[in-house]
C-alpha positions as CSV (number, residue, x, y, z in Angstrom):
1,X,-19.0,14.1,-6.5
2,X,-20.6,12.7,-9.7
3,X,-21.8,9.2,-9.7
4,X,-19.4,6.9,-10.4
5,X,-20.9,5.5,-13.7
6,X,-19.7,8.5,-15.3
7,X,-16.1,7.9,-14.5
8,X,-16.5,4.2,-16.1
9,X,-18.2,5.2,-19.5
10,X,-17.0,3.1,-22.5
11,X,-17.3,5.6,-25.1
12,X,-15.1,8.1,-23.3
13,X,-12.3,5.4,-22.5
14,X,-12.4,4.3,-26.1
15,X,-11.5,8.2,-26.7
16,X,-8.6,8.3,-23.9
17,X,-7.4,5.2,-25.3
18,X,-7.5,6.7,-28.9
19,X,-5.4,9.4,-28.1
20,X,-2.9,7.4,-25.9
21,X,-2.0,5.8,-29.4
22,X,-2.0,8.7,-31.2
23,X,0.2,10.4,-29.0
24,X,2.5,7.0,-28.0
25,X,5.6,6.8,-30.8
26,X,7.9,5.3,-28.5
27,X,8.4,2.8,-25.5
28,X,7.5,3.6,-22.2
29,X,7.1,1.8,-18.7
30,X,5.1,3.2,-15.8
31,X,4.5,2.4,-12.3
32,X,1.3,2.6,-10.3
33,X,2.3,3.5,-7.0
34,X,-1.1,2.5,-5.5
35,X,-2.5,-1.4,-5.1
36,X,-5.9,0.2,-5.8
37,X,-5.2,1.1,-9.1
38,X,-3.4,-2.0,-9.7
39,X,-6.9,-3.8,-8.8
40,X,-8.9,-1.3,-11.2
41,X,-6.4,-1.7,-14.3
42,X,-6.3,-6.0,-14.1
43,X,-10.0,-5.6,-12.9
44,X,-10.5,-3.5,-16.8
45,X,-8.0,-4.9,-18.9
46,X,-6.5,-1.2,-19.2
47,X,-3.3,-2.8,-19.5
48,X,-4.3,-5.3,-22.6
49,X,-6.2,-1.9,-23.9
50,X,-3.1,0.4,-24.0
51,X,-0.5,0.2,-27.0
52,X,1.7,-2.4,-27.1
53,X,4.5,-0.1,-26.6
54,X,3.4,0.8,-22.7
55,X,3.9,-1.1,-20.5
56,X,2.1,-1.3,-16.7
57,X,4.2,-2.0,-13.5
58,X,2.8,-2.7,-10.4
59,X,4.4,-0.8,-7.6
60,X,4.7,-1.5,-4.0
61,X,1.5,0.3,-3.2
62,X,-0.6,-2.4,-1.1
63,X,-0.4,-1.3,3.1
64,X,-1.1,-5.4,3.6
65,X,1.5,-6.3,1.1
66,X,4.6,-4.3,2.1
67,X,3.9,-4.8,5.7
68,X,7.0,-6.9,7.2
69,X,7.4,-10.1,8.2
70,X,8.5,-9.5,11.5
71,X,5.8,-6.9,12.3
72,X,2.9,-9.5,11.4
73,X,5.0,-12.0,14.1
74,X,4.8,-9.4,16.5
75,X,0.8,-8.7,15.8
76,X,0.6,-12.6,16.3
77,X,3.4,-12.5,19.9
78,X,0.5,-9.6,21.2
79,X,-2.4,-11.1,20.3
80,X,-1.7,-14.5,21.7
81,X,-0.9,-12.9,25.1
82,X,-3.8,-13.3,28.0
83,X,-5.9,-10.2,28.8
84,X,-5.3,-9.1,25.1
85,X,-8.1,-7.9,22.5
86,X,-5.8,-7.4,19.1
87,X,-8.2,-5.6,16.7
88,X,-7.5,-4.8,13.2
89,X,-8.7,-4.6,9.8
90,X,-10.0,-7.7,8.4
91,X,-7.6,-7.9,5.5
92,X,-4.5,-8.4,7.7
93,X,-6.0,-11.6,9.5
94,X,-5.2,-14.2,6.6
95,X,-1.7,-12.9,6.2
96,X,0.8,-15.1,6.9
97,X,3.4,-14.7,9.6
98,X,6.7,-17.1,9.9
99,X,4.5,-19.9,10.9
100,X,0.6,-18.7,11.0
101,X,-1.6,-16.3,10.8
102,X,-4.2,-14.1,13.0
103,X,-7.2,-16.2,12.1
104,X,-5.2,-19.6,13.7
105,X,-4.2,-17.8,16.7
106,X,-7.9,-16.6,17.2
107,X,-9.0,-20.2,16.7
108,X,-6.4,-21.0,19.4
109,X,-8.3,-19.1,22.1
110,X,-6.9,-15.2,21.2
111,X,-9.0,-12.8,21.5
112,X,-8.7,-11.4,17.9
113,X,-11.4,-8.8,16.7
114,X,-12.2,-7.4,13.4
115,X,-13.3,-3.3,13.5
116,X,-13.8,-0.9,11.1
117,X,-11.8,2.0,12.7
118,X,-9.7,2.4,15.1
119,X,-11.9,4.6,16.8
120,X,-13.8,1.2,17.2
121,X,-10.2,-0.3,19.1
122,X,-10.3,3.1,21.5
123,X,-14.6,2.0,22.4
124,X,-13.5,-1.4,23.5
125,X,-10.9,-0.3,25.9
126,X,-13.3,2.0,27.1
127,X,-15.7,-0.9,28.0
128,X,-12.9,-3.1,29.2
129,X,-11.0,-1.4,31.6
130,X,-9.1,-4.6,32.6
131,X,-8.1,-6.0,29.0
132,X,-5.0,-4.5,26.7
133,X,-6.3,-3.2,23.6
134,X,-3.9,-3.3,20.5
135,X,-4.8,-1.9,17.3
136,X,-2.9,-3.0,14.3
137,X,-2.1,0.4,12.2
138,X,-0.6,-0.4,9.0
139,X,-0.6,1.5,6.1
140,X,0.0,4.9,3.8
141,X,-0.1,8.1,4.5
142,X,-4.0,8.0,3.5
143,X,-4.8,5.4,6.5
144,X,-2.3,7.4,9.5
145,X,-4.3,10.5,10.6
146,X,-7.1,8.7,12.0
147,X,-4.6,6.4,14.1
148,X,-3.0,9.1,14.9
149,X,-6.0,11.2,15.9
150,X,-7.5,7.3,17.6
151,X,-3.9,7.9,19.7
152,X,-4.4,11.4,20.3
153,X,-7.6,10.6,21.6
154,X,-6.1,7.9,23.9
155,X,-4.4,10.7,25.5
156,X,-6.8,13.2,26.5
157,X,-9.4,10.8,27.7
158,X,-6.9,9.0,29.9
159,X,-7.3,5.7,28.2
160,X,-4.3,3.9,29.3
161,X,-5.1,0.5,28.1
162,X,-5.1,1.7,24.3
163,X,-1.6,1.1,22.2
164,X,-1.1,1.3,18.3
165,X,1.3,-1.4,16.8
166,X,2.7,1.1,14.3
167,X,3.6,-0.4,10.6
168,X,2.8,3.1,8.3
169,X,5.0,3.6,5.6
170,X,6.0,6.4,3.1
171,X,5.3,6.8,-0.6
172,X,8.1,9.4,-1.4
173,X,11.0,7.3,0.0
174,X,9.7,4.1,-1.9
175,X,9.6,6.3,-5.1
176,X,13.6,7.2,-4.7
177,X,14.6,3.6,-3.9
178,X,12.8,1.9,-6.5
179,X,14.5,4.7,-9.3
180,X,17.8,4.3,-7.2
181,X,17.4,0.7,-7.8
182,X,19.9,-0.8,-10.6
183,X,17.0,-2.8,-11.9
184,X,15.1,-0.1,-12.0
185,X,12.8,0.5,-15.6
186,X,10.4,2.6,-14.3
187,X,10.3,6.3,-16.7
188,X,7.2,7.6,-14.8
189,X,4.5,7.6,-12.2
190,X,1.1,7.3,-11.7
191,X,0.8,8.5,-7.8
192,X,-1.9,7.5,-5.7
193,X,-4.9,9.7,-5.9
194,X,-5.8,9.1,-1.9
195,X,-1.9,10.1,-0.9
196,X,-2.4,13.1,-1.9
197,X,-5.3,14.0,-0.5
198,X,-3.6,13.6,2.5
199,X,-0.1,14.9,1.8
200,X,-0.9,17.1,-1.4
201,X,1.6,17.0,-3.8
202,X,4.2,19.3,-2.8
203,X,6.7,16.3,-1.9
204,X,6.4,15.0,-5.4
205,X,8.2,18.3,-7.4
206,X,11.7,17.4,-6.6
207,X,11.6,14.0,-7.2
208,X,10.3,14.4,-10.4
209,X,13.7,16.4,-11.2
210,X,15.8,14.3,-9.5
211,X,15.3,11.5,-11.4
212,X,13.6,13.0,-14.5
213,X,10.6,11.0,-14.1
214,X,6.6,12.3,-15.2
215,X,4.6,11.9,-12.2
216,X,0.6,12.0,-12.4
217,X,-1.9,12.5,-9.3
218,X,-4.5,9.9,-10.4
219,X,-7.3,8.3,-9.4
220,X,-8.7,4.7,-9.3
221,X,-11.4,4.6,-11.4
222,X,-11.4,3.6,-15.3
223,X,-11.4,7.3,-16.8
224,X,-9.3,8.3,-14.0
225,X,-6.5,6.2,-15.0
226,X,-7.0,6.5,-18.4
227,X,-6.5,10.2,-17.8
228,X,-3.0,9.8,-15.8
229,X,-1.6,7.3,-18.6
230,X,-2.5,10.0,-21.1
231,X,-0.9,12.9,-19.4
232,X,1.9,10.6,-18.6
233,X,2.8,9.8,-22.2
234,X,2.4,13.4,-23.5
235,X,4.9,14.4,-20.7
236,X,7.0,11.5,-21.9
237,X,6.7,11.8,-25.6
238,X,7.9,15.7,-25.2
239,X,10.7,14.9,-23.0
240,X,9.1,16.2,-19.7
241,X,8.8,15.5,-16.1
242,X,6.3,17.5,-14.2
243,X,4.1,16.6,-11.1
244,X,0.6,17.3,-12.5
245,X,-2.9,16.6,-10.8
246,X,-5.3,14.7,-12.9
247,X,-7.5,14.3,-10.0
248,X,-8.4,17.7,-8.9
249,X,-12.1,16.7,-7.4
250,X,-10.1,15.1,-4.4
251,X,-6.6,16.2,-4.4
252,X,-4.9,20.0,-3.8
253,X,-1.3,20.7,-3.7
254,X,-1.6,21.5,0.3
255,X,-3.6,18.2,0.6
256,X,-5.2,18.4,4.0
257,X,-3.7,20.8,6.7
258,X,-5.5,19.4,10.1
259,X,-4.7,16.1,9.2
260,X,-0.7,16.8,8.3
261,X,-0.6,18.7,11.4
262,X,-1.8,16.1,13.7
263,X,0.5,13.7,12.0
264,X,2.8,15.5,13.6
265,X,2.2,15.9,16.4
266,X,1.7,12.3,16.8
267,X,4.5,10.7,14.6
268,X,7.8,11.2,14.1
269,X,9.9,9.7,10.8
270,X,12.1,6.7,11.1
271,X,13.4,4.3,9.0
272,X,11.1,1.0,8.1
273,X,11.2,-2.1,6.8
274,X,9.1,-3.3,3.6
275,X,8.3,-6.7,3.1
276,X,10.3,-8.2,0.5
277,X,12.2,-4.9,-0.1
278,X,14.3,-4.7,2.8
279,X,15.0,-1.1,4.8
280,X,14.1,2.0,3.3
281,X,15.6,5.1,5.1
282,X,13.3,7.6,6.3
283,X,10.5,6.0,4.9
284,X,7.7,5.2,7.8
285,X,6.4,6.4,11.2
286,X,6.3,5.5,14.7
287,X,4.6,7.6,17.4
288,X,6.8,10.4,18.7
289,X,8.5,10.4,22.2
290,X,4.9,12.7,23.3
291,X,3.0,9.4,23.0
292,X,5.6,6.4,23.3
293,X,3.6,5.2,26.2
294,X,1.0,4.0,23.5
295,X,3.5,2.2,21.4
296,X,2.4,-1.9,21.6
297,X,5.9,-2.9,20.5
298,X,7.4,-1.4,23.8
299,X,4.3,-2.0,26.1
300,X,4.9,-5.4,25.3
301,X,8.5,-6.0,24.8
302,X,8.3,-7.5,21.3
303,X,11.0,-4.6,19.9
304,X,13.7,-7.5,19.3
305,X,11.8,-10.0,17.2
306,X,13.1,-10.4,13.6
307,X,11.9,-13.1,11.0
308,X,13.0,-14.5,7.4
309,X,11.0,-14.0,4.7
310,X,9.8,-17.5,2.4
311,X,12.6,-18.7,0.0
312,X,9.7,-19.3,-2.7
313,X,7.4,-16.3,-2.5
314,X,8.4,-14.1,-4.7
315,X,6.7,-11.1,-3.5
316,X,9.5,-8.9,-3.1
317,X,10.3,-8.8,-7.0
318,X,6.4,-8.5,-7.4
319,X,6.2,-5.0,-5.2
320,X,9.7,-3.7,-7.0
321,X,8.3,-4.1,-10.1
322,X,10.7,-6.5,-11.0
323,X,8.4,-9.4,-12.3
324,X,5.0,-9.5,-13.0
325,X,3.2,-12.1,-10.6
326,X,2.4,-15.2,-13.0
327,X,6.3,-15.2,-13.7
328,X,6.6,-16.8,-10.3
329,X,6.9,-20.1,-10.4
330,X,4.8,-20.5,-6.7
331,X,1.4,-18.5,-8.5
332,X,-1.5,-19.9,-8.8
333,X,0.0,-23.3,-7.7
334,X,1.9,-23.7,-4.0
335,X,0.4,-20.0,-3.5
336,X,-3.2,-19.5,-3.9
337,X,-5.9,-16.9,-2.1
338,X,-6.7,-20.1,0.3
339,X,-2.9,-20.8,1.1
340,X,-0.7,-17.5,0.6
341,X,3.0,-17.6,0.7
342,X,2.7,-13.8,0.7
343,X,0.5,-10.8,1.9
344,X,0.0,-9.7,-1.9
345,X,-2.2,-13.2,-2.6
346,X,-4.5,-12.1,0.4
347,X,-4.6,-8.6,0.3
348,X,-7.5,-6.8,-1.4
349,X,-5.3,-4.5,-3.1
350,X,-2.2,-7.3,-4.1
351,X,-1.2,-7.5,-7.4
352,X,-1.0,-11.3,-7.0
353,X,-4.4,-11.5,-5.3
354,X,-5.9,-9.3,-8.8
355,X,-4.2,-11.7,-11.4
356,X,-5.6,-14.8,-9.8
357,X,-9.2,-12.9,-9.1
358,X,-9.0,-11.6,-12.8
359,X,-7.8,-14.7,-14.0
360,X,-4.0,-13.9,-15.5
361,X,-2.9,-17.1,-14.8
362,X,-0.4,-18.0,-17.9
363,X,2.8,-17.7,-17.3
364,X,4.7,-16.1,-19.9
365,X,6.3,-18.3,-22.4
366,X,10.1,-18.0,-21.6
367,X,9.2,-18.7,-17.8
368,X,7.2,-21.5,-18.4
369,X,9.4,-23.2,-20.5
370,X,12.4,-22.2,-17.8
C-alpha cells in the first residue's frame, strides 16, 4: 500500500470535489454505512465541502454504538461475578449500561482487563486455569473472524475456561431496514471499505435492485471518500443503481475465503438487537450449536436480562439517520464525552463523539429555537 499522504492530498480533493459539482444537478442524500468514515468526513469537513445539494447521513455503522443496552448490562452481570477476568476492547469500558459502566464495576473490585485481541483473552485463561475468562466480541463483520478463529482455538487446545459474549451484527440486514423504514431518505450508499474485505461484495447486488439504491465500496481516507461520493452521484445523476468498488487495493468481490468459512463454521445467523433501533431479523451472529459450550450468556445464565434504553438520548434517531446529533436537545449539554447518555458520545467511531471532537456544536436554527 502507498503511504497514506497520498490518499489525503489537497490538490487532488479540490479535483474530486470539482467534479462532484459539475456532475451534481439535483438533490441527493447518502448514507455512510461505516462510523469510520463518519469520523474521517466531520474530521475534513467533506461534508461542508460537497454541494449544497448533497447531503451526508450518518448510518448505524459504529460496533460500540449499535451494541444493546441489555448486552452491555450482561457484560457488567459477568464481570462483576467472583473468579471472573472480563476482557475487552478499551472503547466499550466507558459505555454506559442501565445504571454504570465497566470502568465503575472495575473500580468496585472486578477484575476488568483491557487487550488488544482476543487472542490476548484465550493467553490469560491459559495462565489462569482457575479464573473464567470472558471476552466481549462486539462488532461487524470486519471484527468476527478473529473471535471466531480466538473460539475455534478454545476448542482444540481444550481451553474450557474461555467464552465469547457474542454482540456481532450484520451490515446487509441494517441496509434493508433503514430503506424499509417509512422515514427513510437515504437514495444511496457508501459501504464500508473493511466489510468488504471480509464479506466481498457479492451480498450487496440485490439490494441495490431491490430498492434502487447506488451503493459504493469505499474507503476511509479523504480521496477515498471523495471517490465513493463521486461515483455515487454519477450513478445517481444517470438514474442508476450499481454495487461498484472504489476501493479495489483492499476489497474483491469474494472478499476473504478462509475467513468466511470459519465464520461458519463458528457462527450461525440469528436475529439481534441494535441499540436504539430495536430487532432486526437475521441480522447478527451467535456461535453455532458446535461451540455453544463457549457462549458466556449461557455459561453464566444471564440469557433473560432485558433493559430500557434513556428517555433523553437520542441515539437511536442518530444511528437511523434520522437526525443529525446537535439536533438533540441532550448534545453537548446533559451528554458530553465525560458523561454519555449513549455509546455514540464514547465510541471512537460515534457520530456524536466526532461532532463534539470536531466541534459541531450549533444546533440548527429551527431546533434551537424549538
Amino acid at each position: 500500500m502507498k503511504y497514506l499522504d497520498e490518499f489525503s492530498d489537497p490538490q487532488l480533493a479540490k479535483k474530486l470535489l470539482d467534479r462532484i459539482r459539475a456532475t451534481t444537478d439535483r438533490r441527493w442524500s447518502m448514507m455512510e454505512v461505516c462510523g469510520g468514515q463518519t469520523h474521517s468526513i466531520i474530521r475534513h469537513g467533506i461534508d461542508q465541502l460537497l454541494p449544497d445539494r448533497i447531503e451526508m447521513i450518518h448510518g448505524p455503522g459504529c460496533p460500540v454504538c449499535v451494541t444493546p443496552l441489555e448486552i452491555i448490562d450482561k457484560a457488567l452481570a459477568i464481570a462483576a461475578r467472583p473468579g471472573v477476568i472480563f476482557c475487552s476492547f478499551g472503547d466499550m469500558l466507558r459505555v454506559p449500561g442501565s445504571e454504570k459502566d465497566l470502568f465503575h464495576v472495575k473500580s468496585e473490585g472486578g477484575d476488568v482487563r483491557v487487550v488488544y485481541s482476543p487472542l490476548d483473552a484465550l493467553e490469560l485463561a491459559k495462565a489462569n486455569p482457575d479464573r473464567q475468562v470472558v471476552f466481549f466480541g462486539i462488532g461487524f463483520e470486519t471484527t468476527a473472524p478473529a473471535n471466531a478463529m480466538t473460539v475455534y482455538q478454545a476448542q482444540r487446545l481444550g481451553i474450557e475456561n474461555f467464552s465469547l459474549l457474542v454482540s456481532h451484527v450484520l451490515v446487509p440486514p441494517a441496509i434493508a431496514a433503514i430503506m424499509e423504514s417509512p422515514q427513510c431518505r437515504v437514495q444511496a450508499f457508501l459501504l464500508a471499505g473493511h466489510v468488504c474485505t471480509v464479506m466481498g461484495t457479492q451480498e450487496y447486488p440485490p439490494l441495490a435492485e431491490r430498492y434502487r439504491v447506488p451503493m459504493v465500496v469505499t474507503g476511509f481516507e479523504p480521496l477515498d471518500i471523495l471517490e465513493g461520493i463521486r461515483r455515487t452521484v454519477a450513478q445517481l445523476e444517470a438514474g442508476r443503481h450499481e454495487v461498484e468498488n472504489a476501493y479495489p487495493r483492499a476489497v474483491s468481490a469474494a472478499g476473504n475465503p478462509a475467513a468466511k468459512a470459519m465464520l461458519d463454521d463458528v457462527f450461525e445467523v440469528t436475529d439481534r438487537a441494535w441499540r436504539g433501533i430495536g430487532v432486526i431479523p437475521d441480522s447478527g451472529w451467535r456461535l453455532s450449536p458446535r461451540y455453544r459450550d463457549f457462549d458466556a450468556e449461557h455459561r453464566f445464565a444471564v440469557g433473560e436480562l432485558h433493559a430500557a434504553e434513556s428517555s433523553i438520548c437520542r441515539s437511536g434517531e442518530v444511528l437511523q439517520g434520522l437526525i443529525k446529533p446537535n439536533e438533540c436537545a441532550a448534545f453537548g449539554t446533559q451528554c458530553t464525552p465525560r458523561n454519555p447518555l449513549g455509546a455514540t458520545m464514547v465510541s471512537s467511531e460515534g457520530a456524536c463523539a466526532a461532532y463534539y471532537l470536531y466541534r459541531r456544536l450549533d444546533q440548527p436554527a429551527e431546533v434551537a429555537h424549538a
